[in-house]
C-alpha positions as CSV (number, residue, x, y, z in Angstrom):
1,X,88.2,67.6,-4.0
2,X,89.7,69.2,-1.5
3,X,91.7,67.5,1.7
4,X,90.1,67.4,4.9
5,X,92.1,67.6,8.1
6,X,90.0,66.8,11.0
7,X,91.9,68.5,14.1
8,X,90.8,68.3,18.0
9,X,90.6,71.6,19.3
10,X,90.5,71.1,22.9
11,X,93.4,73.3,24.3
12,X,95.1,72.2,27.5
13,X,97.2,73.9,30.1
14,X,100.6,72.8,30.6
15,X,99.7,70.8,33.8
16,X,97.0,69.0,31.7
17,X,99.3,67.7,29.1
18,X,102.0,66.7,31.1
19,X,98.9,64.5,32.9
20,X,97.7,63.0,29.1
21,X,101.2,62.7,28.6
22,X,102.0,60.7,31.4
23,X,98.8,58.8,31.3
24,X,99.8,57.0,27.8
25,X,102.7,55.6,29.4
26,X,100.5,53.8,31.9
27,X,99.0,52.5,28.7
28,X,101.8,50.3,28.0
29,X,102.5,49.2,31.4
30,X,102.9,45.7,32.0
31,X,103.8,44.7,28.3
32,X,106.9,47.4,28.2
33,X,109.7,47.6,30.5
34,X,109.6,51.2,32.6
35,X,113.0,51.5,31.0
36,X,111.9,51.7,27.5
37,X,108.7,53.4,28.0
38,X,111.0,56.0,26.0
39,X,111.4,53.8,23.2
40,X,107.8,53.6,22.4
41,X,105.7,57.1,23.8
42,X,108.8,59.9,22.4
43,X,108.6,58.2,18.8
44,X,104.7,58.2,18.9
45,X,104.5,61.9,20.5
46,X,107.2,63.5,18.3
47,X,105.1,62.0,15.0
48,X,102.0,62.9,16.3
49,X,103.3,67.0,16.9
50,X,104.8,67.5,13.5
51,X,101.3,65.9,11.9
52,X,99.1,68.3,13.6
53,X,101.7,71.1,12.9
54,X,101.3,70.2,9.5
55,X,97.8,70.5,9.4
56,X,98.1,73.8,10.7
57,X,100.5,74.5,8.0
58,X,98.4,73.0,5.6
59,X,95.2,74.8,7.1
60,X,96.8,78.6,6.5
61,X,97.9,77.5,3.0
62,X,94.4,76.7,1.9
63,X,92.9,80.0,3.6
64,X,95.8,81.5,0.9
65,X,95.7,79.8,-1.9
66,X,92.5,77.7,-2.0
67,X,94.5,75.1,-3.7
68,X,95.5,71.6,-2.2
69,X,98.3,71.0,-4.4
70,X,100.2,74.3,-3.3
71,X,99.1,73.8,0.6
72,X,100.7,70.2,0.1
73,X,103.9,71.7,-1.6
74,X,107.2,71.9,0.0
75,X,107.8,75.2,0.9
76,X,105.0,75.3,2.8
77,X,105.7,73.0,5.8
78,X,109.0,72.5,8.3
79,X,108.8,69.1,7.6
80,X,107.5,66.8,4.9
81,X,105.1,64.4,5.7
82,X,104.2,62.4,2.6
83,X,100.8,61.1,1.2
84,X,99.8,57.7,3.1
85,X,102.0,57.9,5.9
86,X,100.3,60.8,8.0
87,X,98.8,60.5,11.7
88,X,94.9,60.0,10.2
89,X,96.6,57.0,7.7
90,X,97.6,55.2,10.5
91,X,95.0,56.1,13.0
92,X,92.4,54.2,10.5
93,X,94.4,50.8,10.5
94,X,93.1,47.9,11.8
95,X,96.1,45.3,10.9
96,X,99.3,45.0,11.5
97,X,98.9,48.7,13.5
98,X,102.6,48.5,14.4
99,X,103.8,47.9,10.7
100,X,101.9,50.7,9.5
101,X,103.1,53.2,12.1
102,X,106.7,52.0,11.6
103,X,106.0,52.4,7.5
104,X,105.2,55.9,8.5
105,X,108.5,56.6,10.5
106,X,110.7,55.4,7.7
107,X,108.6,57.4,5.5
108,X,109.2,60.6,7.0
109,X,112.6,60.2,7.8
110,X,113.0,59.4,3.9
111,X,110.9,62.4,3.2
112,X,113.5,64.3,5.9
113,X,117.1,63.4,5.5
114,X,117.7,65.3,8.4
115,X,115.4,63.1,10.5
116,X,117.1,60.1,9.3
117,X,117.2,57.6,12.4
118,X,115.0,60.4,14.7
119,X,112.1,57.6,15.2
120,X,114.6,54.8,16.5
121,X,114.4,51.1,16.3
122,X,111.9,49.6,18.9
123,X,110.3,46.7,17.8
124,X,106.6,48.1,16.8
125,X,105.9,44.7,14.8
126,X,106.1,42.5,17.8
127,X,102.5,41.6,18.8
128,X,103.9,39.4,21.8
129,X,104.9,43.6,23.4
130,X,102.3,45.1,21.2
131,X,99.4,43.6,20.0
132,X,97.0,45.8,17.4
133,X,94.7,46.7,20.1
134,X,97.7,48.1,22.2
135,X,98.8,50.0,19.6
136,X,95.6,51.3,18.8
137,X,94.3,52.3,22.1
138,X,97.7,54.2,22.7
139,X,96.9,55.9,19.4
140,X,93.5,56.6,19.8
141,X,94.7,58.1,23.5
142,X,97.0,60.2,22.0
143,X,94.7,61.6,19.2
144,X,92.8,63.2,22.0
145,X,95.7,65.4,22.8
146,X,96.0,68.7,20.5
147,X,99.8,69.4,19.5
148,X,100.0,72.1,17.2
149,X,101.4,75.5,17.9
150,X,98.2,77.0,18.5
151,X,97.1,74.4,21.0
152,X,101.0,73.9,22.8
153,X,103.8,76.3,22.3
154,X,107.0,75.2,21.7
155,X,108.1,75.8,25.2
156,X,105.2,74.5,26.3
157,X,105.8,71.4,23.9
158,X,109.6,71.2,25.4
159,X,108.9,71.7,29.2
160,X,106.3,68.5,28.7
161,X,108.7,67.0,26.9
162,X,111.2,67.3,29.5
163,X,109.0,66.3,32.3
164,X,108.1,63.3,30.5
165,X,112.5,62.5,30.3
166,X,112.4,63.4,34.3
167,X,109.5,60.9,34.5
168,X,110.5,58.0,32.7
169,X,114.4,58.3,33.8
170,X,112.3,58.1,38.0
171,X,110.5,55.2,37.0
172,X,113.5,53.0,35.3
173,X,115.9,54.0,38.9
174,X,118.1,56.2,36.7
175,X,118.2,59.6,38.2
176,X,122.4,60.1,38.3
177,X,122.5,57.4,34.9
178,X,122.9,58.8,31.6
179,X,119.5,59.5,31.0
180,X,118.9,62.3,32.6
181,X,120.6,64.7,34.9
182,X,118.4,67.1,37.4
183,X,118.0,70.5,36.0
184,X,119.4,72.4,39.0
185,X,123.1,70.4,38.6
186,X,122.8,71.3,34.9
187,X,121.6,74.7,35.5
188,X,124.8,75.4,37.8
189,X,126.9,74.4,35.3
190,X,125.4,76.7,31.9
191,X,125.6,79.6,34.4
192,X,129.0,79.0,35.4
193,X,129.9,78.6,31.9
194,X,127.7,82.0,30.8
195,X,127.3,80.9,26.8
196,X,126.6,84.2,25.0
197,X,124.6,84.3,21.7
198,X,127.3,83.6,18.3
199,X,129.1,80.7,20.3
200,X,129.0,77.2,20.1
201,X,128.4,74.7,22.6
202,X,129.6,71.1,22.7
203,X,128.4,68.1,24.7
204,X,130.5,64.8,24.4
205,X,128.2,62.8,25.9
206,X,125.2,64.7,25.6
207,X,122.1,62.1,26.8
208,X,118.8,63.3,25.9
209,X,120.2,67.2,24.9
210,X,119.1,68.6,28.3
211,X,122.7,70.3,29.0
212,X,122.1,72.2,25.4
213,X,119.0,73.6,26.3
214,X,119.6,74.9,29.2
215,X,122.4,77.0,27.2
216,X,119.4,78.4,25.0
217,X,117.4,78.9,28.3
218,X,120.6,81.3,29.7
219,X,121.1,83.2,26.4
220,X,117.6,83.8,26.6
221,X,117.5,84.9,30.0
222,X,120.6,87.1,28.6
223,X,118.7,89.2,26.5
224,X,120.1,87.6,23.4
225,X,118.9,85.8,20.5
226,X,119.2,81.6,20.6
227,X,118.8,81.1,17.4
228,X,122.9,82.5,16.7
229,X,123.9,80.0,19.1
230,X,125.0,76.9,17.5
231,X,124.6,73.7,19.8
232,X,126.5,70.3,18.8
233,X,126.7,67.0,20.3
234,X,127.5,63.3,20.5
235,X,125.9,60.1,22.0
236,X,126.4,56.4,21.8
237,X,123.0,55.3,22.4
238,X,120.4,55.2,19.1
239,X,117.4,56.0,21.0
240,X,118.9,58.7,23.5
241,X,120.5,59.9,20.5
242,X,117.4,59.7,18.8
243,X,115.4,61.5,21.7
244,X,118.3,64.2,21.8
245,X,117.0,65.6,18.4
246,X,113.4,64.7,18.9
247,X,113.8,67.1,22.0
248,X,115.4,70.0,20.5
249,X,112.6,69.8,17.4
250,X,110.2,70.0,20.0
251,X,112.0,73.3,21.7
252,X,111.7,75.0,18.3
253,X,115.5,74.3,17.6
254,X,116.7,73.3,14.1
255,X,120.2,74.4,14.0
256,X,121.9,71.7,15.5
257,X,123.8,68.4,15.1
258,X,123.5,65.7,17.2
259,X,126.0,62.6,16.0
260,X,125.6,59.0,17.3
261,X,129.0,57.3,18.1
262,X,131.6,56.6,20.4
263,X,133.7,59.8,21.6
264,X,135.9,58.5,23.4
265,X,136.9,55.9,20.4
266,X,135.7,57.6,17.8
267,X,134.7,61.6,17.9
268,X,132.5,62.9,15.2
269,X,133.5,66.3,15.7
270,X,136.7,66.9,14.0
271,X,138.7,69.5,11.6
272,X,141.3,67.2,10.0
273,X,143.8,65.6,12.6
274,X,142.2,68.1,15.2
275,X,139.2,67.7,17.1
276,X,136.9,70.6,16.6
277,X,137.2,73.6,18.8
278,X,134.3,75.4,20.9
279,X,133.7,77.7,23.4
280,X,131.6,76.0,26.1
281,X,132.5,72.2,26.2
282,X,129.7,70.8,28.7
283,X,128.6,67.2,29.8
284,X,127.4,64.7,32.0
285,X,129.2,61.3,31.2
286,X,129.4,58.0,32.1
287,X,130.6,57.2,35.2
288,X,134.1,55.4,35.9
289,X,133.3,53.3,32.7
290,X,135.9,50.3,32.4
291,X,135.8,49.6,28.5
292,X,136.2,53.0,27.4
293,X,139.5,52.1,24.6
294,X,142.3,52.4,26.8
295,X,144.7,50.5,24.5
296,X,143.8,52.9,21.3
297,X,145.1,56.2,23.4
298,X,148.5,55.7,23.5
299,X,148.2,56.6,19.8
300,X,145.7,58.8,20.1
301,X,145.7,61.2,16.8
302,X,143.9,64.1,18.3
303,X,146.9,64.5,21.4
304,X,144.2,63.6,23.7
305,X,147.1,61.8,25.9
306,X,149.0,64.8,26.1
307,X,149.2,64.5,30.2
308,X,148.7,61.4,30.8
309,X,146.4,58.6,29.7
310,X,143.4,57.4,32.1
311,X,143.1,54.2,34.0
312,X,142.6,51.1,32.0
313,X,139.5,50.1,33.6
314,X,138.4,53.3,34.6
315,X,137.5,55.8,31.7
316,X,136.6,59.2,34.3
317,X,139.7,61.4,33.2
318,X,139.3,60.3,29.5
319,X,136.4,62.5,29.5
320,X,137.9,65.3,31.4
321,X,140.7,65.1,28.2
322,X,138.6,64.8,25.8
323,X,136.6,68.0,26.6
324,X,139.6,69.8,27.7
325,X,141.1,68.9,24.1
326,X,137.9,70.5,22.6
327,X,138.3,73.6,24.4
328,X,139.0,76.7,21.9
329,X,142.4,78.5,22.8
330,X,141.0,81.9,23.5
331,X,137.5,82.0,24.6
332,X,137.3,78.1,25.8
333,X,135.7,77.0,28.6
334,X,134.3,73.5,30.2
335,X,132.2,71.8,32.8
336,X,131.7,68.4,33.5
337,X,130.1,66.3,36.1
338,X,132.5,63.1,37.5
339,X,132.5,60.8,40.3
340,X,134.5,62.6,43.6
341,X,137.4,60.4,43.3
342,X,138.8,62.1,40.2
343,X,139.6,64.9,43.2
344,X,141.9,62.6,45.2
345,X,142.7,59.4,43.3
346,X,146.6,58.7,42.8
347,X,149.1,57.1,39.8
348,X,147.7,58.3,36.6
349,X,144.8,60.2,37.6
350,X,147.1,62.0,40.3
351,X,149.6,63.2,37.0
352,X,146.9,64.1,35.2
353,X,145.0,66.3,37.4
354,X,148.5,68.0,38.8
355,X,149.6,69.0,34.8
356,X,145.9,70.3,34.2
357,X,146.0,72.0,37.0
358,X,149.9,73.3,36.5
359,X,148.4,74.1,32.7
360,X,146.0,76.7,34.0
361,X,147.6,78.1,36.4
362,X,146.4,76.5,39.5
363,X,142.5,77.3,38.8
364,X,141.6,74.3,36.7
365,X,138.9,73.2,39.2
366,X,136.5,74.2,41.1
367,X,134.5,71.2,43.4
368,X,131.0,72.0,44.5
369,X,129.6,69.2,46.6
370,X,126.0,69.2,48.0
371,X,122.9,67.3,47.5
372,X,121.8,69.0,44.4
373,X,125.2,68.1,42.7
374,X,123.6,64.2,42.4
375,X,124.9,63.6,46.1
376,X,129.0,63.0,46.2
377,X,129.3,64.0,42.2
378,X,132.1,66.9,41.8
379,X,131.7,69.0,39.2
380,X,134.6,70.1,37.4
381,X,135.4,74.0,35.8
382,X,138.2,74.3,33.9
């Protein structure tokens, strides 16, 4: 017998997804924190995208083959989505809604190595936050939205994607945090940089992966193919991290590595007792953080202390050393976004910022201050 997929056809304009997309947060109001609306809808939409892309998949198979088993097989689909853990198996639960859907995370990510972690870690079996009907009626509310690539593009899929990260980043009061940084700041700095197609492109601290697209965005915009640029990044936070890779899946992007850890401690990206080399080092990073491992610097093995070690309780220039350590020789370049004060503050900062600037020959930075530029922010050319 064969398998039957049962898909919603409606198609919807970009406008109207964005609104369906919006409108399942409001779902969850009250129970869930605006602040982790993120941890809950991006698992939910990312799962339900690649299901209905595998129908597709699955859909042109049988017009080919006629077979279930071969439309099922491997080669067929992106990404694997097992027996018994599909959209449709847990759309039909009743019970224990949130264990199913979180059986059907772990599922895929087992099914995907490379999606290991993508889902992240909220708590979908708490039925104090989420009880069944919760769940379900965010489900159900979802199911009405079609999420395939014949429905929503993949730029389509990543622009309501992105609007959703703008949204949600309003809502918690975290415009200039680590969430999410406007697109016209981060737009400034991928032109000013001017990544070609073949490079590779480096963000530290790199949030929900926003900086990296933009970079695909301007290569496109170049003329030139995106797919031969090769985008890497780091980020402390599991679900940011998590929401990173989700977003670049959802842009049609799947060579890339995103890393969870601490830079700053301990850097993922690294070619024996050297940190790895790029030629566009781009990032938005904490601000002025105070526990950012002064005390392991002093040591530091990748020469990250070479002029001068940040303050103790203020971690601003550790960032501009880090990602001017990861700078290639030849064709490096960097932008960064830091608090104004890294301009004019004194004592270790001050001999910092003089040797950098000494280094490069006395056009190390360039400050661009206005209201687009998250109010007093500087950013920061090398």
């Amino acid at each position: 017998m064969k398998q039957k997929v049962k898909l919603v056809s409606k198609k919807l304009t970009l406008k109207e997804l964005e609104h369906q997309l919006w409108m399942a947060a409001h779902i969850i109001t009250g129970p869930i924190d605006a602040s982790d609306y993120k941890t809950y809808i991006f698992p939910i939409l990312f799962f339900k995208r690649i299901n209905d892309v595998y129908n597709e998949e699955f859909e042109t198979a049988m017009e080919l083959y006629g077979d279930e088993d071969l439309a099922n097989a491997a080669e067929q689909h992106r990404i694997q989505i097992p027996k018994g853990c599909r959209w449709s198996d847990v759309l039909s639960t009743t019970k224990d809604v949130g264990k199913a859907l979180q059986g059907a995370f772990r599922c895929v990510e087992k099914a995907n190595p490379h999606l290991y972690g993508i889902f992240g870690d909220a708590p979908w079996t708490n039925k104090d936050r989420l009880p069944d009907s919760l769940i379900t009626e965010l489900l159900n509310h979802f199911h009405q939205i079609p999420m395939g690539v014949k429905d929503v593009r993949d730029d389509d899929m990543g622009r309501a994607y992105e609007f959703l990260i703008k949204k949600f980043a309003d809502k918690a009061n975290k415009k200039a945090g680590e969430f999410y940084t406007p697109r016209t700041v981060v737009r400034l700095m991928v032109n000013v940089l001017d990544p070609k197609a073949g490079e590779v492109v480096y963000d530290p601290a790199c949030g929900t992966g926003g900086m990296l697209l933009e970079t695909i965005h301007h290569v496109q915009e170049r003329g030139e193919d995106p797919r031969l640029l090769k985008l890497k990044g780091q980020e402390k936070n599991l679900t940011t991290e998590a929401i990173a890779r989700m977003n670049l899946f959802l842009h049609g992007m799947e060579d890339f590595q995103i890393i969870r850890g601490d830079t700053l401690r301990d850097p993922k990206f690294t070619d024996g007792d050297k940190l790895e080399a790029f030629d566009c080092v781009i990032a938005n990073p904490p601000f002025s953080l105070e526990d950012w491992g002064h005390d392991s610097w002093s040591a530091d093995q990748y020469n990250r202390h070479a002029y001068g070690i940040a303050p103790k309780k203020n971690g601003d220039f550790a960032w501009v050393m880090h990602m001017y350590a990861s700078m290639r020789d030849d064709t490096g370049r960097m932008a960064v976004v830091v608090p104004h004060g890294v301009l004019f503050r004194g004592s270790s900062e001050a001999k910092i910022r003089e040797s950098v600037i000494i280094k490069t020959g006395g056009s190390a930075i360039c400050g661009i201050c206005s209201r687009s530029c998250l109010g007093m922010n500087i950013i920061m050319h090398f």
